[in-house]
C-alpha positions as CSV (number, residue, x, y, z in Angstrom):
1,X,4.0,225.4,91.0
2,X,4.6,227.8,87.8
3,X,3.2,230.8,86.2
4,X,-0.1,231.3,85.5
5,X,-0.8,231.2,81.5
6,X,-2.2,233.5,79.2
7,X,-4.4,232.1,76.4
8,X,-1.6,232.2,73.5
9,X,-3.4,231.3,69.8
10,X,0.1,231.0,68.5
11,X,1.0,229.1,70.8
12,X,-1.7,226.5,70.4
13,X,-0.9,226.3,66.7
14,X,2.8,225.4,67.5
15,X,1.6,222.8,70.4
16,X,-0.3,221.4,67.7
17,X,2.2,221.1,65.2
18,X,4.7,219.4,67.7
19,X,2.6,216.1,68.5
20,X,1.4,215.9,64.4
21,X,5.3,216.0,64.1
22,X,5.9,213.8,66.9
23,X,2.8,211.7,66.1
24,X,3.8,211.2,62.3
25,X,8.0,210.5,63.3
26,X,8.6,214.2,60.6
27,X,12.4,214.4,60.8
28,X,13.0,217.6,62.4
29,X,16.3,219.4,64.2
30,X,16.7,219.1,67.6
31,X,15.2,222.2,69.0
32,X,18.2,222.1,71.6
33,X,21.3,220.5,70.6
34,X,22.9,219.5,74.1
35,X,20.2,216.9,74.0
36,X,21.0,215.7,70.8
37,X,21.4,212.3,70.6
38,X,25.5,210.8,70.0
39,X,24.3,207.2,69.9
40,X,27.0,206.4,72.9
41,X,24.1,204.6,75.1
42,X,23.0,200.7,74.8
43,X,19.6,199.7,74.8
44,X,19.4,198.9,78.2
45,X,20.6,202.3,79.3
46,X,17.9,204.2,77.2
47,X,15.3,201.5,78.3
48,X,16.5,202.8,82.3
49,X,16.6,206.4,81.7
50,X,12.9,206.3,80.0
51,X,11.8,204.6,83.1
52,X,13.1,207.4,85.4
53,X,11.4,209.6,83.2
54,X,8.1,208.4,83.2
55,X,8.1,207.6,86.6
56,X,9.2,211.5,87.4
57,X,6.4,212.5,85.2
58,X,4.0,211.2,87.3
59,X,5.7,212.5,90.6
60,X,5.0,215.4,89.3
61,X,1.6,214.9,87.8
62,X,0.1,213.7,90.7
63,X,1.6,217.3,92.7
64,X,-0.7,219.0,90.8
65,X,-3.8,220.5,92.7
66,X,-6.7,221.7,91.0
67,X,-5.8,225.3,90.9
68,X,-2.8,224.5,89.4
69,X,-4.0,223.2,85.8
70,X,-3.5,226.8,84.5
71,X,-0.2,227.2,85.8
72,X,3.3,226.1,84.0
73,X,4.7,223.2,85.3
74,X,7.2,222.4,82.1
75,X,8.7,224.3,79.2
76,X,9.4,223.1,75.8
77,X,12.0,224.6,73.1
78,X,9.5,225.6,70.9
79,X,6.1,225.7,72.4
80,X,7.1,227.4,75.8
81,X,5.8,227.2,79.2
82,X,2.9,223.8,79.0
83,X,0.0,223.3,82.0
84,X,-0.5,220.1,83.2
85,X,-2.8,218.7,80.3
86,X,-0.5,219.7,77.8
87,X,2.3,218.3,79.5
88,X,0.7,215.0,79.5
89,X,-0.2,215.5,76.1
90,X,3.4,216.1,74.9
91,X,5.1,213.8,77.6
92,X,3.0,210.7,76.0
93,X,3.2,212.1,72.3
94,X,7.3,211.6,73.3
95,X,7.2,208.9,74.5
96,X,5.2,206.9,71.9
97,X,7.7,208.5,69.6
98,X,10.5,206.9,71.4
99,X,8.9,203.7,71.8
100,X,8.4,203.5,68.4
101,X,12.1,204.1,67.7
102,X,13.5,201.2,70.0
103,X,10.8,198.7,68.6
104,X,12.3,199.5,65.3
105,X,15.7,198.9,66.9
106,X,14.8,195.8,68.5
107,X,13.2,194.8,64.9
108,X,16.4,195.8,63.0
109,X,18.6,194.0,65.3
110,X,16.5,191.0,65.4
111,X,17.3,190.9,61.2
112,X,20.6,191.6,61.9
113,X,21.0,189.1,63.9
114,X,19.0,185.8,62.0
115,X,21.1,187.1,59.3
C-alpha cells in the first residue's frame, strides 16, 4: 500500500474545496491537461471507460486492510496523496459530476433530436 499520512490542515481545506467544486459543477481548469477532455469519444465509449473505472475502484477498495486507512492509496493534482475514505469520497464526488454531465448530454440530444 502507500505512505502513511500526516495530518495536513491545508490540505483538508483544499479536499474540501474540490468536492464543493465538484459537488456544485464550478467551471474550473483541468488541474492536468493531458487529461483534458478533446471531445473525440462517443457516448458509448465514455459510458465503457467509467465502468472500468469504477469497477477498478473497488478492486482496489476492497485491498484495503484495516491498517491501511492512513496510508495513501491515490493522488490528486491538487489535493495530493488521499487515504482510503477520501478516496471514496472524491472518486464518488467524480463520478456524480460525470454522471450529471452525460444526463445532460443524453437530455440535450434527446431535444436535438425531437427537433
Amino acid at each position: 500500500m502507500g505512505e502513511t499520512i500526516e495530518a495536513n490542515p491545508s490540505a483538508d481545506e483544499l479536499f474540501k474545496v474540490v468536492i464543493d467544486i465538484l459537488e456544485k459543477d464550478v467551471p474550473v481548469d483541468v488541474p492536468d491537461p493531458s487529461i483534458e477532455p478533446v471531445g473525440d469519444k462517443k457516448l458509448s465509449d465514455l459510458l465503457d471507460l467509467w465502468d472500468v473505472e469504477r469497477k477498478a475502484l473497488g478492486k482496489l477498495l476492497e485491498a484495503i486492510a484495516p491498517e491501511d486507512m492512513d496510508k495513501a492509496i491515490a493522488s490528486h493534482a491538487v489535493t495530493g496523496p488521499l487515504e482510503p475514505l477520501r478516496t471514496l469520497e472524491l472518486a464518488i464526488a467524480h463520478f456524480d459530476t460525470h454522471h450529471r454531465q452525460i444526463c445532460k448530454l443524453r437530455e440535450e440530444y434527446k431535444t436535438v433530436k425531437t427537433a
